[in-house]
N, C-alpha and C positions, 0 to 999 in steps of 0.2 A: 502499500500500500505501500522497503520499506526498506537508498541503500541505508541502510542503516544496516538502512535498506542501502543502502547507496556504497558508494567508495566511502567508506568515514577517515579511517587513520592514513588517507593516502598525502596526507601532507608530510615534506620529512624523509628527506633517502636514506633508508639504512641498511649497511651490505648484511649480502645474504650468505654466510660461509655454508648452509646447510644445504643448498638447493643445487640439485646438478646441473652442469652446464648444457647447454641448446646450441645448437649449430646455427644458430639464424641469428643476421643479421641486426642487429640492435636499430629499433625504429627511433629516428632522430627525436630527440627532447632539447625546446627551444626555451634554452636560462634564460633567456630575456623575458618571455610571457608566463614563466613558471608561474608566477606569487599573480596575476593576472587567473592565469587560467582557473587557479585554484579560488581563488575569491569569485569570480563567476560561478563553478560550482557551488560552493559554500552559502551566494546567496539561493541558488534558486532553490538546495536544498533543503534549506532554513524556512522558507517560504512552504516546501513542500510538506513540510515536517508537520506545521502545525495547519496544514489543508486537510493532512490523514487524520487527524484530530475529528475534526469537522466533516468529515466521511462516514467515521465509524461512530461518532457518540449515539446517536439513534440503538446499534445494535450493541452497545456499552450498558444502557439505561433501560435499555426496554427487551422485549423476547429478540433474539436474532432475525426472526423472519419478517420485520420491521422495518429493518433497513430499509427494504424494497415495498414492503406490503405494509400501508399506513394502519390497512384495519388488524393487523394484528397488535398495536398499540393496546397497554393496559388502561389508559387513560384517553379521553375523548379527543379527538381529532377533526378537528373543525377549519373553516374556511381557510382560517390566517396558514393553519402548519397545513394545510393545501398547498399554498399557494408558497409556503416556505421549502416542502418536498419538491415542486417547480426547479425553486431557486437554487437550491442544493443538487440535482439532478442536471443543470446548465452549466452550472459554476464551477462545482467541484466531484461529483461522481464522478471514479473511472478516470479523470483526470490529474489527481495525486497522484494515483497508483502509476499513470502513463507515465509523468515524469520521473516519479520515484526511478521507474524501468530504464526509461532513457538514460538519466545519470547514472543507473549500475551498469550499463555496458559500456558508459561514458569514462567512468570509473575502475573501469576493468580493462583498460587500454590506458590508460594514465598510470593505473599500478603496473603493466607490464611492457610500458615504454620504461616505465623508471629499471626495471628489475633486469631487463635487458641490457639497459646502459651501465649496469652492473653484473653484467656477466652471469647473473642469475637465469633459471628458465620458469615453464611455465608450471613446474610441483609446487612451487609458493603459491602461486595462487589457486591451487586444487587444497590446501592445505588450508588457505585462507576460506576457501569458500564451504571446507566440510565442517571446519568448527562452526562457519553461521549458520550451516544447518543443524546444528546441536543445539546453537543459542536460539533457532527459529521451534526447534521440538520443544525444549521446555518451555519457550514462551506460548506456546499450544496449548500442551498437556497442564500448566501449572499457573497460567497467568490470564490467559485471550486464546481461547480458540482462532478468533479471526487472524493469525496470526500469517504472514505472507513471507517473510523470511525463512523457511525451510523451501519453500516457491523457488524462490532465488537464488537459493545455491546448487538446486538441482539443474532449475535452468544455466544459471549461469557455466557450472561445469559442462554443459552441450555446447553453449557460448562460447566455452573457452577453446575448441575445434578447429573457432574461425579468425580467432587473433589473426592468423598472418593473412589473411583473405589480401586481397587490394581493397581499400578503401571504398573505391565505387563497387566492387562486386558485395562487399559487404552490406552495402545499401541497397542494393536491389535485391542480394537474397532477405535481406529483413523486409522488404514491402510483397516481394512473392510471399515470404512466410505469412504477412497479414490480413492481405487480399484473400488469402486458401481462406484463412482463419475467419474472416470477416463474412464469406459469402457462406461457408457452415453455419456459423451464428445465425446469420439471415436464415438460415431453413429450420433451424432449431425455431429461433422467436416466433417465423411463420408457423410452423406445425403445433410449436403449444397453444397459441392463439384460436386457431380455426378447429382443433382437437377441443380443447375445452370448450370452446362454446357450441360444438357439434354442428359445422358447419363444412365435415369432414363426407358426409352425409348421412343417409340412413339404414345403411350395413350393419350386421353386426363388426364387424371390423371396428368401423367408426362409434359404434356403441362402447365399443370393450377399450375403444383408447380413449373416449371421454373419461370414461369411470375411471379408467387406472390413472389421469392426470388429476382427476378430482382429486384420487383416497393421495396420490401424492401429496398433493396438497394438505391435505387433511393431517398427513405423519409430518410432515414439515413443520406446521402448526403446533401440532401435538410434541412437539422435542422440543422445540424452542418455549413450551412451555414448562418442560420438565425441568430445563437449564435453568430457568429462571426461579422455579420453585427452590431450587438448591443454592442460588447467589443470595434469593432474596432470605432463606430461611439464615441464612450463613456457616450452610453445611459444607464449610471448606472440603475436606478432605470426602465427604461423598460427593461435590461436584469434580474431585480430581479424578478419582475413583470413575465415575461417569463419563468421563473424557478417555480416560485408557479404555474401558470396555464399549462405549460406545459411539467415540467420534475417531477412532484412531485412522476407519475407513473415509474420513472426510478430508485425510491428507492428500490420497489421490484424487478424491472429487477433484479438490480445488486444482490439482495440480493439471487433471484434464480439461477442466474448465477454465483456466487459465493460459493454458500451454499456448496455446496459436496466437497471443497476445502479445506475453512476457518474452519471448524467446527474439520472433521479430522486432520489440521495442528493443531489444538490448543489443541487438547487433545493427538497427539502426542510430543507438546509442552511441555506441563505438568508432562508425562512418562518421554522424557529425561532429564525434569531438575532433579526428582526426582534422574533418575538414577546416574545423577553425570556427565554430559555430560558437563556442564557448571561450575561445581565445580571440578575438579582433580578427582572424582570419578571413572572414569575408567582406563584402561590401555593404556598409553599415546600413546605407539608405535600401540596398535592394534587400538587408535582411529586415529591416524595419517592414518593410512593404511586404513581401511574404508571408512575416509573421503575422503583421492585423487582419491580412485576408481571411487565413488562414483559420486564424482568434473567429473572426467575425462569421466567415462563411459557417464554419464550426458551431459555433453559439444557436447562429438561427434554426439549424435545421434540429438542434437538442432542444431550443425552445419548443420547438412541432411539434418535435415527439413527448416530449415531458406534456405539453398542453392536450394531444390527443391522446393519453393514459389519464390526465385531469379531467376529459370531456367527459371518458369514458368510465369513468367510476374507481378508478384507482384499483382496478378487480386483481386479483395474485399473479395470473398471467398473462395478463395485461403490463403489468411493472418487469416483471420478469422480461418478458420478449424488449422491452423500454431501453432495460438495464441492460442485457446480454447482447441483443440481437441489432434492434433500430440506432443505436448510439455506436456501434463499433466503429463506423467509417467517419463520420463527426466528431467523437473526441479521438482520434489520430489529427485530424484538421487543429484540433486546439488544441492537444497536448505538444504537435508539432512550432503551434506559431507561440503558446505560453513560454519556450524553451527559444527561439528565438528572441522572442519580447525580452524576457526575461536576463538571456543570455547579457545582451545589451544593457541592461538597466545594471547587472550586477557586474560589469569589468567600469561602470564608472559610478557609481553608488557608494555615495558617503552621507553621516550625520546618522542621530544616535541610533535611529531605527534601522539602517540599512546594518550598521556596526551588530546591532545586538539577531538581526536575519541571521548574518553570515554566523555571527558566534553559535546560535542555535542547528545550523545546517552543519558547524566542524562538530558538534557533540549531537548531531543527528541520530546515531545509534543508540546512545542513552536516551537521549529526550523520548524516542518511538518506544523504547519498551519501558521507564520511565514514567510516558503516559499512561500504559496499560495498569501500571502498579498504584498512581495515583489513582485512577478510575475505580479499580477494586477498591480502594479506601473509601469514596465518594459514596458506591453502589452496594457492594457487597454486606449482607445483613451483619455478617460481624465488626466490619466499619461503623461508615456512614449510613448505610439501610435506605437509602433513594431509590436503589432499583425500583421501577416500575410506576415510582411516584409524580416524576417529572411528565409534564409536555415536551412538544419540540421546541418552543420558543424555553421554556425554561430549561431544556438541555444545552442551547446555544447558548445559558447565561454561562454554566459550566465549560464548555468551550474555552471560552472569553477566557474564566480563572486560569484555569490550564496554561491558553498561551502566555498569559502574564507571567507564570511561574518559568514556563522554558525562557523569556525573553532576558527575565530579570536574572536567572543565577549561571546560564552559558559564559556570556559574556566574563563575569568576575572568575569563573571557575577559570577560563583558560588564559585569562593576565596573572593564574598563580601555577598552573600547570596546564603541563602540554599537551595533553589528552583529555577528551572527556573520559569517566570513569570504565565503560564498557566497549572503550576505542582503545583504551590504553589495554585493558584485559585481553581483548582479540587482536590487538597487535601482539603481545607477547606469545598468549598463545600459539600464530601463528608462526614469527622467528623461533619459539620455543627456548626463549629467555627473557629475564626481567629486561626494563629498558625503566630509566629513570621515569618518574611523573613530575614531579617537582620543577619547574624552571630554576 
């Protein structure tokens, strides 16, 4: 949703005596736009950090199946959080997650331009990306189900295949990869759609696929209310318990439902950083202008689709097809032109808020699981006890708190040390030695 998702500790070359040497050529790393390159990362991932926030608090607060589907809210749902599911569905669904992706292939090419230029190969970064699938399983099994970082190291190890691609090949196999991925989606959204409302016709065929989307729906519902029975009772250790015996099979959902997305975003991740998209590399005006198209064109047609699921009653596969299906080729449009936009805004972006973005995007790893732990505090009946309590406008108040907290203690954290807390951890991990924290 997550680098932290992202490249986090890629700031900072430090050799690698463990890693065996690669026969390939060292891909040039330009010292002049280093501290550049890295601050445009840093801002947009700061940015991105607390959008995931604002993605996920719905299914933090309320039953999981919420997220998408307003009537499974415990508490009434009326016009305003209509028209705020809208807002949320244009804005930011699907669109953190894009960029989060972006920057981890973005990030996974910055890590192994540097490791190259150091004679290292590419086992540091299969080494790097198994323990963020361990950091990605407990934060599943023990903190957030929703959790997207095991996602991402699986991908990213398929990702790491195409390191030596050419730049332009690497771009075009990431848009084949999304187009496949994009026009499946299309026939999935279509077929639950016109399946559930039995418009598939009047076979038994089409009888017997209504009903089995129904009773889906229906178990859907029915787990997301059992989760919730157990956050909200604050039957810690039976909702852990509940997650090994009964979501362990939701790691490959996600990872199939995911796949055709995250894999393409990340090796087009790779091509733009290469290209210069995040270093001044391009031509500013002609990326300014790409990216608002892009932004723009993107926006309306997510407006459409979010407004005809509003027209249409907010029904379960109705959002479903919304979320999965009608929005895949649209937010590529604006996760494309945000990361453009954006790219620019953060190699000249300064004053206190740009300063405290970036801080939060370098301790982006901590801040994203971080949040999860604060949220348990907020929700969780052995906390704070809100589960289920809040609206959506009273979820966005907790939002708001949240990002205050990552804005205010990033910044101070890393003018006394050099890592955030679980950047500095999966760096060590990763070389497989302590490395100072303290500046």
């Amino acid at each position: 949703m997550t680098e932290s998702e992202a490249e986090i500790g890629a700031s900072g070359a430090t050799p690698d005596e463990f890693a065996p040497q690669e026969t390939v050529p060292p891909a040039p790393v330009m010292a002049g736009k280093g501290a550049q390159r890295i601050a445009s990362l840093d801002f947009i991932r700061g940015i991105a950090v607390l959008g995931i926030l604002a993605a996920n608090i719905v299914a933090f607060g309320q039953p999981f199946t919420a997220y998408m589907y307003p009537d499974a809210f415990l508490t009434p749902h009326g016009e305003v959080s209509g028209w705020m599911w809208v807002a949320q569905f244009v804005i930011i669904d699907g669109k953190m997650r894009g960029l989060f992706t972006l920057l981890f292939g973005a990030g996974m090419m910055l890590f192994m331009e540097r490791a190259w230029a150091r004679g290292s190969s590419r086992w540091l970064q299969v080494r790097r990306l198994l323990w963020l699938g361990l950091f990605g399983l407990c934060h599943f099994f023990f903190i957030w189900k929703g959790d997207i970082l095991f996602m991402y190291a699986v991908a990213g190890l398929v990702a790491l295949l195409f390191v030596k691609l050419e730049r332009r090949n690497q771009f075009i196999l990431g848009m084949i990869g999304y187009v496949f991925g994009g026009l499946i989606y299309l026939a999935m959204g279509g077929s639950m759609v016109l399946g559930s409302s039995g418009n598939f016709g009047e076979g038994a065929a089409a009888q017997e696929m209504q009903e089995g989307l129904m009773s889906a729906k229906y178990e859907d519902v029915e787990e997301s209310l059992i989760d919730g029975d157990l956050i909200a009772s604050g039957d810690y250790a039976g909702l852990v318990a509940h997650n090994f015996t009964d979501h362990v099979g939701d790691l490959g959902f996600v990872l199939m439902l995911f796949w055709m997305e995250t894999l393409p975003l990340m090796l087009i991740g790779m091509a733009l950083f290469r290209k210069g998209l995040f270093s001044g590399g391009l031509d500013a005006r002609k990326q300014r202008l790409w990216g608002g198209a892009g932004l723009a064109v993107g926006a309306a047609l997510s407006l459409w689709i979010a407004l005809a699921a509003r027209d249409e009653g907010f029904s379960y596969y109705g959002t479903m097809a919304a979320f999965l299906g009608w929005s895949f080729f649209p937010r590529l449009l604006m996760v494309l032109g945000l990361a453009a936009l954006l790219g620019l805004w953060g190699m000249t972006a300064s004053g206190w808020l740009a300063q405290r973005l970036s801080a939060a995007g370098r301790a982006a790893f901590t801040n994203y699981i971080g949040t999860s732990v604060l949220m348990m505090l907020v929700f969780h009946g052995w906390a704070g006890g809100l589960y289920g309590d809040l609206n959506r406008p009273q979820l966005y108040l907790v939002v708001l708190g949240a990002w205050a907290v990552m804005l205010l203690w990033s910044k101070p954290w890393l003018e006394r040390f050099r890592y955030g807390p679980l950047e500095w951890l999966w760096r060590c991990l990763t070389y497989g030695r302590l490395f100072p924290l303290r500046r």
